[in-house]
C-alpha positions in Angstrom: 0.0 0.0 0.0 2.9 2.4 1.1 4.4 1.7 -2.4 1.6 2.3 -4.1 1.4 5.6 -3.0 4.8 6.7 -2.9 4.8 6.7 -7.0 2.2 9.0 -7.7 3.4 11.3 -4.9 6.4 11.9 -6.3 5.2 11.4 -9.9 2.9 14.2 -8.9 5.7 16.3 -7.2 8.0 15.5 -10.0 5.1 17.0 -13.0 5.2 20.0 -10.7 8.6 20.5 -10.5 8.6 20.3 -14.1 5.8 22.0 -15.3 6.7 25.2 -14.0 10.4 25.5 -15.7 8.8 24.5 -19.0 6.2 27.9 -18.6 9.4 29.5 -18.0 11.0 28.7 -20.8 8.6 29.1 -23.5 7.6 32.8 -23.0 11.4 34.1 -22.4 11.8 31.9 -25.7 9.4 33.9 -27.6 10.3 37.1 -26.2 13.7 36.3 -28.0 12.4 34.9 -30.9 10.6 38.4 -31.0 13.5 40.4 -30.2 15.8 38.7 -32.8 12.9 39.2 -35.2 12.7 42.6 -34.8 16.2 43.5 -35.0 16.1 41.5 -38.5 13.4 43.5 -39.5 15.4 47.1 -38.5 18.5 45.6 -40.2 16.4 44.8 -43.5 14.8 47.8 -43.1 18.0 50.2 -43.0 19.5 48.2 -45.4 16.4 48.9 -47.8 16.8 52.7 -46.8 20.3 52.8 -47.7 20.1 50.9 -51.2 16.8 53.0 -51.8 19.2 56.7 -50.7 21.9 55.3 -52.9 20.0 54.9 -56.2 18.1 58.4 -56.0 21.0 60.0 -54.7 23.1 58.5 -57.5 21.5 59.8 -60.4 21.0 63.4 -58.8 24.5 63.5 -58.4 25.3 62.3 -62.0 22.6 65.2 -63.4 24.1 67.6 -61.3 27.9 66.4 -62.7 26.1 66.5 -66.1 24.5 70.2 -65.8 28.1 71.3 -64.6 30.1 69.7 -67.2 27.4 71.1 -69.7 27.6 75.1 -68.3 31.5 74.4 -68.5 31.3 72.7 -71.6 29.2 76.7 -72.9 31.3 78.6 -71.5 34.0 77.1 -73.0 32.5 77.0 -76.4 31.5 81.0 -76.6 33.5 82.3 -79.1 35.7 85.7 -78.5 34.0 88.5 -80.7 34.1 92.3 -80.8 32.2 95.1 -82.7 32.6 98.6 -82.6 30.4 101.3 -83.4 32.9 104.9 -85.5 32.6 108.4 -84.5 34.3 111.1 -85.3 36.4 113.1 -82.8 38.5 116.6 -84.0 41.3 115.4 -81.7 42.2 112.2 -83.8 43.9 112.9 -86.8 44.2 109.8 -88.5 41.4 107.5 -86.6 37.8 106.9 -86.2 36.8 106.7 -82.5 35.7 103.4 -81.6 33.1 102.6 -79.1 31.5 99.8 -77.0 29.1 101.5 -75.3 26.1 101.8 -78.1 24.1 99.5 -79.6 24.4 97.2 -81.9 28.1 97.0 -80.2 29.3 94.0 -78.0 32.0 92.2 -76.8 33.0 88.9 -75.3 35.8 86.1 -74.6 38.3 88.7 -73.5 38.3 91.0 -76.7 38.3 94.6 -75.3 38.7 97.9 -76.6 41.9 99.7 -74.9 43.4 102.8 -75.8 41.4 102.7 -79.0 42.4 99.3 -80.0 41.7 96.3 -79.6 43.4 93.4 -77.6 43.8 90.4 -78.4 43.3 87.8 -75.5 44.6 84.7 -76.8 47.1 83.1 -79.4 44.4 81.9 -82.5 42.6 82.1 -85.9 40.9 85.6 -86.0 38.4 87.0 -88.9 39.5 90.9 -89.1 36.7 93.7 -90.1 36.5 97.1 -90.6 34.3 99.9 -92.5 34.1 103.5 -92.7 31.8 105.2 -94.8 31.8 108.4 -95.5 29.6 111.5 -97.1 31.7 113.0 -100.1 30.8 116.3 -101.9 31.6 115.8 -105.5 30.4 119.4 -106.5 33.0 121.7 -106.2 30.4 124.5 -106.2 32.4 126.5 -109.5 31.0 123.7 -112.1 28.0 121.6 -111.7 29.5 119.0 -114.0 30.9 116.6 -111.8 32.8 115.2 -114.8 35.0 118.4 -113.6 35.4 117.4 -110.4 38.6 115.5 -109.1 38.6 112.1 -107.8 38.4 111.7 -104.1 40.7 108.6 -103.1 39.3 107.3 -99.4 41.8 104.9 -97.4 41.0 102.8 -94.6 43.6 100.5 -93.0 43.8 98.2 -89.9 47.0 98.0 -88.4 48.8 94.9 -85.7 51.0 95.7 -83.1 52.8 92.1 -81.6 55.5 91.7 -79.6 56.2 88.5 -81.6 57.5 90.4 -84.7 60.9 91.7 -82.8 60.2 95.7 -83.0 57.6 98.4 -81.2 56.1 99.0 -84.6 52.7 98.7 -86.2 52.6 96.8 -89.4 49.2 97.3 -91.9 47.5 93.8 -92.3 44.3 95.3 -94.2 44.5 98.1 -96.9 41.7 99.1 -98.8 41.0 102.2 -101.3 38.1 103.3 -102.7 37.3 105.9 -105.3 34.7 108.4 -104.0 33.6 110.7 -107.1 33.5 108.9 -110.4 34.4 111.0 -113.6 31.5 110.4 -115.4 27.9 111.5 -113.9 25.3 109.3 -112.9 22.2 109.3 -111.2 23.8 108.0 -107.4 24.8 111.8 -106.4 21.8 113.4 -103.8 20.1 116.7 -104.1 23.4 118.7 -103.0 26.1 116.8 -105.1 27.2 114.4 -102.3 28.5 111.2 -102.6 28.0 108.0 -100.4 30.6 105.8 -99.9 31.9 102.5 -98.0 35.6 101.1 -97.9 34.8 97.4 -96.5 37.7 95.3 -95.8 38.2 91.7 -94.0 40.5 89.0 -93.5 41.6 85.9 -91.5 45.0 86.3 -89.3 46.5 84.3 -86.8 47.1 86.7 -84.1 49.0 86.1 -80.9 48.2 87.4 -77.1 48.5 90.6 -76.1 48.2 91.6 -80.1 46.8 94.7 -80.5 44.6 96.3 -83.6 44.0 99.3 -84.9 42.6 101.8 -87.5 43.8 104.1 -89.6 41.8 106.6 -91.6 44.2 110.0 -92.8 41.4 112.0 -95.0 38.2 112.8 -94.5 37.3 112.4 -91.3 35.1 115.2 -90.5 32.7 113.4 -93.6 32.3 110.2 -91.5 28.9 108.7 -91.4 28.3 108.2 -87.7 25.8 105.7 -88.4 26.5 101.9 -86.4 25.5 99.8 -89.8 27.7 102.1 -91.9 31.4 102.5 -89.7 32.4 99.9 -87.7 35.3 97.6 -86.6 35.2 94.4 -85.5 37.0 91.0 -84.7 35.8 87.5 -83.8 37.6 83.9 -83.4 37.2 81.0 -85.8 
């Protein structure tokens, strides 16, 4: 009888020693399993937050390298140019006053007027302009026959300064000569027996830095059209 109750008494005391340490283990379990979960899911999480930040950042920072090589790549590609507007001032002798200050006159890549000529900014291929046009009277007021009246010869030259050519003188690069009153009559004389005339020239040069350019005009000055279309001086690179 004793044996028979000894078993289930400590059978009994044995499932309760028991049954209590496996309720112990099974929530601290879970609250692991929850824990470690969780910490995955943060890991995946910032991992997908990083990738995500790194392929829309990427491209951003490709357009922006883009858009800067692209401003560079405009700046680089504008083209040095210069165009004067002529007016005539008493105290030059021998030159047309040149201007940068009116319209249609502009300047850019480092051509500038100085002193009244320009500067060249950089060793290159440059296309050389100039005109003056002037209003000639053909009438000498004695004979109305402008058969009568002697030719007018107008010259216009542009001049280069450069330290490459070994001496502190100017050299003519553009000459140009124009007759201004034909012998014959015709019907392009105005009311008052003037004449209108243009002495165009233009050339290509390679120039060097620090070149500089100028004009030289030695008659008839005071008859300069003032006009922007009609004198002006110019110079661009090819």
């Amino acid at each position: 009888m004793e044996g028979d109750c000894e078993v289930p008494i400590f059978t009994a005391v044995d499932a309760e020693a028991k049954s209590p340490a496996r309720s112990n283990v099974k929530p601290g379990s879970k609250l692991t399993v929850a824990l470690v979960g969780f910490t995955l899911i943060l890991a995946f999480a910032a991992v997908a937050v990083l990738i995500f930040n790194r392929h829309t950042k990427e491209p951003g920072r490709e357009e922006d390298h883009f858009d800067l090589h692209h401003t560079l790549r405009q700046i680089s590609n504008i083209r040095a140019a210069i165009h004067l507007a002529g007016q005539y001032n008493p105290d030059m002798e021998t030159s047309v006053e040149w201007m940068n200050n009116v319209d249609p006159t502009h300047s850019q890549g480092g051509l500038e007027l100085k002193n009244n000529e320009i500067v060249i900014p950089q060793k290159g291929l440059y296309f050389v302009y100039s005109q003056v046009s002037f209003r000639v009277s053909c009438n000498n007021g004695v004979n109305e026959d402008t058969s009568a009246t002697p030719m007018v010869h107008l010259t216009h030259r542009v001049r280069r300064w450069s330290s490459s050519s070994g001496s502190d003188q100017y050299k003519t690069i553009l000459h140009s000569v124009r007759t201004a009153c034909p012998k014959t009559a015709s019907g392009d004389a105005d009311e008052d027996g003037h004449w209108y005339s243009a002495v165009y020239m233009g050339a290509v040069f390679q120039l060097d830095k620090g070149d500089r350019l100028k004009t030289v005009t030695e008659k008839m000055l005071p008859n300069l059209e003032e006009e922007p279309a009609k004198t002006f001086f110019g110079v661009f690179a090819l």
